[in-house]
C-alpha positions as CSV (number, residue, x, y, z in Angstrom):
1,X,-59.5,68.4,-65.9
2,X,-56.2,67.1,-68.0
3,X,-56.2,68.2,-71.4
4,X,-53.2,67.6,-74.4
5,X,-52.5,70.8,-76.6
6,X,-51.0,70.3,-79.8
7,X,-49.4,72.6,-81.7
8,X,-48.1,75.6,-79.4
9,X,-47.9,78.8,-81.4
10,X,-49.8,81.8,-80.4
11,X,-53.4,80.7,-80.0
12,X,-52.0,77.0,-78.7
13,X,-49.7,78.1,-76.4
14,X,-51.9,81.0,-75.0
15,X,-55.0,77.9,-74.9
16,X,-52.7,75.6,-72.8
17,X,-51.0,78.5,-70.5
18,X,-54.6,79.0,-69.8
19,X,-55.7,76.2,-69.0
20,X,-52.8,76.0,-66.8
21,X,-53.6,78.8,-64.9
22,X,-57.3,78.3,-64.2
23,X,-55.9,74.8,-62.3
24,X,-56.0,72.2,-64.8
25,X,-53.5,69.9,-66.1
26,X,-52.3,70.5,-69.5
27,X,-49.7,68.4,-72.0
28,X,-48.3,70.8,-74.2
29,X,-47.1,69.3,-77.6
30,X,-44.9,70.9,-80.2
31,X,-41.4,69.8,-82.2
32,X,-40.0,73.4,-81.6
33,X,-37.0,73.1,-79.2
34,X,-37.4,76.8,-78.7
35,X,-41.2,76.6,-78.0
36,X,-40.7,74.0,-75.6
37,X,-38.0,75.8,-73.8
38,X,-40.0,78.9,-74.0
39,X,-43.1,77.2,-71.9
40,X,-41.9,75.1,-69.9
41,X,-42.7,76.8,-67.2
42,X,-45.8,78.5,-68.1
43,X,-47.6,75.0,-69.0
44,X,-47.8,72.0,-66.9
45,X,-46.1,69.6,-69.0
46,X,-44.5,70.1,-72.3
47,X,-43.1,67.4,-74.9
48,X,-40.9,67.9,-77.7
49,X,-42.6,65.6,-80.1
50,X,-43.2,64.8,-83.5
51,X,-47.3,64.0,-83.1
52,X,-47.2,62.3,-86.3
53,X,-45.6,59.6,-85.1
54,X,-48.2,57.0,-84.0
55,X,-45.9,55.1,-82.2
56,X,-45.1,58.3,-80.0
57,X,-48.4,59.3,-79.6
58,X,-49.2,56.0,-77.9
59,X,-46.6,56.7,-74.8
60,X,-49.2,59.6,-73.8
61,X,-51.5,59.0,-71.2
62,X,-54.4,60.0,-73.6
63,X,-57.0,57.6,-71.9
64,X,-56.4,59.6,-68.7
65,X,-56.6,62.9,-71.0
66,X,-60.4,64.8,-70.5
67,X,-59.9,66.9,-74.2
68,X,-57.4,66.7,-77.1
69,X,-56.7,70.0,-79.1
70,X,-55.1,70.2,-82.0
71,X,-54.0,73.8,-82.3
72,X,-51.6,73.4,-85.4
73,X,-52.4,76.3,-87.4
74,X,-50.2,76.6,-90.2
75,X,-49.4,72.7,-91.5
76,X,-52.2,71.1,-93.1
77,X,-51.0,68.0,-93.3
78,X,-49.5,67.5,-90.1
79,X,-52.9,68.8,-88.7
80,X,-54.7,65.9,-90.4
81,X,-52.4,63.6,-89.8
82,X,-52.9,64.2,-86.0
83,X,-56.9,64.4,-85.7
84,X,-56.9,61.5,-87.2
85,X,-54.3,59.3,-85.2
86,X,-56.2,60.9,-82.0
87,X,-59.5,59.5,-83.4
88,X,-58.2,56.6,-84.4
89,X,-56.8,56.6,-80.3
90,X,-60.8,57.0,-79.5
91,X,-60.3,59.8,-76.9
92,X,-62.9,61.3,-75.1
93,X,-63.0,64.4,-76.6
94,X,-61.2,66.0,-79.9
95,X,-60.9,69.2,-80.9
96,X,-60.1,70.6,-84.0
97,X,-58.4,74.0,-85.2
98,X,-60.2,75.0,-88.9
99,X,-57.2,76.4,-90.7
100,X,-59.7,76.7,-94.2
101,X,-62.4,75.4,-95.4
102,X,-61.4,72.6,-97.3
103,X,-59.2,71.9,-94.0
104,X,-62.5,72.0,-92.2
105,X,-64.0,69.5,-94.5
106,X,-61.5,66.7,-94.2
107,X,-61.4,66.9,-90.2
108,X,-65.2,66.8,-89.9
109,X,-65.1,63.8,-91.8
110,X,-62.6,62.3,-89.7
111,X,-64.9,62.6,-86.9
112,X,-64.2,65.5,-84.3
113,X,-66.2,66.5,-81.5
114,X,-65.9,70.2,-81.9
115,X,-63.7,72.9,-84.9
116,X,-63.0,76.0,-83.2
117,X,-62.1,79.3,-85.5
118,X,-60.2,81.2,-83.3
119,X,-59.3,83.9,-86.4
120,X,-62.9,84.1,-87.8
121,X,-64.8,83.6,-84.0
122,X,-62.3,86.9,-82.6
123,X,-63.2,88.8,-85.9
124,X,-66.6,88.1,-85.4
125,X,-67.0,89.1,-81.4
126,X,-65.1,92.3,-82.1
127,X,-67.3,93.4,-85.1
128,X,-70.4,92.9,-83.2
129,X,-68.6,94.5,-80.6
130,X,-67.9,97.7,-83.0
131,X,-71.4,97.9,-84.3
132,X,-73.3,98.4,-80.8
133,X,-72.2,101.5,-79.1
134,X,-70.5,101.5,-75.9
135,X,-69.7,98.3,-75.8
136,X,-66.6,97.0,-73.7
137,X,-66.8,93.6,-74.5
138,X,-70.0,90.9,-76.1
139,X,-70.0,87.2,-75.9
140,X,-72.2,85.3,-78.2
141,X,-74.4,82.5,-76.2
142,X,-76.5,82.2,-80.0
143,X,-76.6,83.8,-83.6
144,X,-79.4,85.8,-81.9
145,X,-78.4,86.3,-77.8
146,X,-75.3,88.3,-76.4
147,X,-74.2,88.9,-73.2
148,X,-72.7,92.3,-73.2
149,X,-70.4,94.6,-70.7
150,X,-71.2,98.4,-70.8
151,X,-70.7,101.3,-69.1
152,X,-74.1,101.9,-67.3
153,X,-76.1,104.5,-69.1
154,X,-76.8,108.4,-66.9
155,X,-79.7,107.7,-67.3
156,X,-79.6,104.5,-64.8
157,X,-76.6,105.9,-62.6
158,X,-78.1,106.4,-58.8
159,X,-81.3,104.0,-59.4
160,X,-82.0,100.6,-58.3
161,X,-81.6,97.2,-60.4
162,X,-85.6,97.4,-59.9
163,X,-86.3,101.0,-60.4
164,X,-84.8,100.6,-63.8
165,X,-87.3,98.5,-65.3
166,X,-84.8,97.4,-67.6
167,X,-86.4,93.6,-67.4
168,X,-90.1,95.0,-67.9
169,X,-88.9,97.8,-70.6
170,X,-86.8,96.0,-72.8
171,X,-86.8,92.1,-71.8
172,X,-83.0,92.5,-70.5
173,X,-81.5,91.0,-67.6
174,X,-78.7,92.3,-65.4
175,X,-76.3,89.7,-64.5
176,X,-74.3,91.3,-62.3
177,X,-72.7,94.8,-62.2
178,X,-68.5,95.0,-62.6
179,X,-66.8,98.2,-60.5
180,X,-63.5,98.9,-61.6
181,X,-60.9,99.3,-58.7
182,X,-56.9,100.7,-58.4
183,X,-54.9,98.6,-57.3
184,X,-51.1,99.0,-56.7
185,X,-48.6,95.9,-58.0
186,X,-45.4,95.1,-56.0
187,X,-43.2,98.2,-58.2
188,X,-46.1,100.6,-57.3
189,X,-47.3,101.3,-60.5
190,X,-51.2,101.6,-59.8
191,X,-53.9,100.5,-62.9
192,X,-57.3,99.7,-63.1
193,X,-59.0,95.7,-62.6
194,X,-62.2,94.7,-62.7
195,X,-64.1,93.4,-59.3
196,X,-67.4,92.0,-60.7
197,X,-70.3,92.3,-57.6
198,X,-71.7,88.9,-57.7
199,X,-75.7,88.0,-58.1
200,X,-77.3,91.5,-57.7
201,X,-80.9,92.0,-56.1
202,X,-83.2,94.5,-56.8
203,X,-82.0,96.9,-54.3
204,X,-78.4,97.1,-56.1
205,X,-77.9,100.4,-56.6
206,X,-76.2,101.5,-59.9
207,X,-73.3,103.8,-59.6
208,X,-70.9,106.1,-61.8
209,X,-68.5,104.4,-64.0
210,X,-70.4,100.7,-63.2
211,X,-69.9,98.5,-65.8
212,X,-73.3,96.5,-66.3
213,X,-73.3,92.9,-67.6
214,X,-76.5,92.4,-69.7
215,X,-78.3,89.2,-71.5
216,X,-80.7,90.0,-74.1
217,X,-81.7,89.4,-77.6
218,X,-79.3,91.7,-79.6
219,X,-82.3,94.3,-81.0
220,X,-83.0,94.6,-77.4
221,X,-79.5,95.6,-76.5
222,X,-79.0,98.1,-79.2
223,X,-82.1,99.6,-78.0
224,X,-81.0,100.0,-74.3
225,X,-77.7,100.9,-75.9
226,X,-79.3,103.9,-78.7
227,X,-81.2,105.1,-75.7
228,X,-78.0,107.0,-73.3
């Protein structure tokens, strides 16, 4: 997919080297000469550019372009000015970084696709993360569903996905089951990286130190969690 960043501090330059990196093409946007100079090589494209200028923003090739984000996080009115020469542009898809509330407002009203709070939504994951036990990391699929990572409780360790029960006890699915492996880099320092097993059966046996993956309702995960 080909997506345009704009705006590449932290979270927009992190967001486009990404992107990047998982094989899509990415137009990074920012009017930092030592941003631009910093990524170039980290982001597929990057343009020094002042994306307030309409007449700029037409020499993109924003028709071609699957997603516009605007990632400015710190100048209202440049962010405004932006989302609303990109919707004015009609492309496909816009996306909009919430910097406040009444920030939020105005660019709802100009008619994006999607906000994203990328403060608030991290704050968010990581409380819910503190507030279950043993939790290694949680991603919110609804206000009421999580899929969770956690060390595999004893009391599972040497049993079965099926001899668990952990689907007919507590309405929980395993999704798959995450072993972490050594692994040497080219100075010989050795550290830890996950290897995630792939779709489990029933006979997948649970072992020491596995790191289960887990969809559930959240009161059934703290139960599974409460119970090691």
């Amino acid at each position: 997919m080909k997506y345009i960043v704009v705006g590449l501090g932290n979270f927009g330059a992190y967001l486009a080297t990404r992107l990047t990196n998982l094989g899509h093409e990415v137009i990074g946007i920012d009017t930092r000469e030592a941003k631009i100079v910093l990524l170039k090589d980290s982001i597929t494209h990057v343009i020094m550019m002042d994306a307030t200028d309409a007449q700029a923003l037409k020499t993109l090739p924003y028709k071609d372009v699957d997603v516009v984000i605007v990632a400015i996080g710190e100048d209202f009115g440049a962010s405004i000015m932006v989302t609303a020469l990109f919707k004015q542009l009609n492309v496909k898809r816009l996306i909009g970084r919430s910097i406040n509330k009444v920030h939020e407002t105005v660019i709802t009203a100009i008619g994006v696709d999607e906000i994203i709070h990328p403060e608030e939504d991290s704050a968010e994951r990581m409380a819910k993360k503190l507030q279950m036990r043993g939790v290694l990391d949680s991603l919110d699929i609804s206000e009421d569903y999580n899929i969770i990572e956690v060390t595999a409780p004893s009391k599972y360790v040497g049993s079965t996905i099926a001899e668990t029960q952990i689907r007919q006890n507590y309405n929980i699915n395993v999704l798959t089951i995450i072993k972490m492996e050594e692994k040497t880099n080219i100075f010989g320092n050795k550290s830890k990286v996950k290897k995630v097993q792939g779709v489990l059966t029933g006979s997948t046996k649970i072992e020491e130190h596995d790191i289960l993956v887990l969809f559930g309702h959240i009161k059934d995960l703290r139960s599974v969690l409460s119970m090691d």
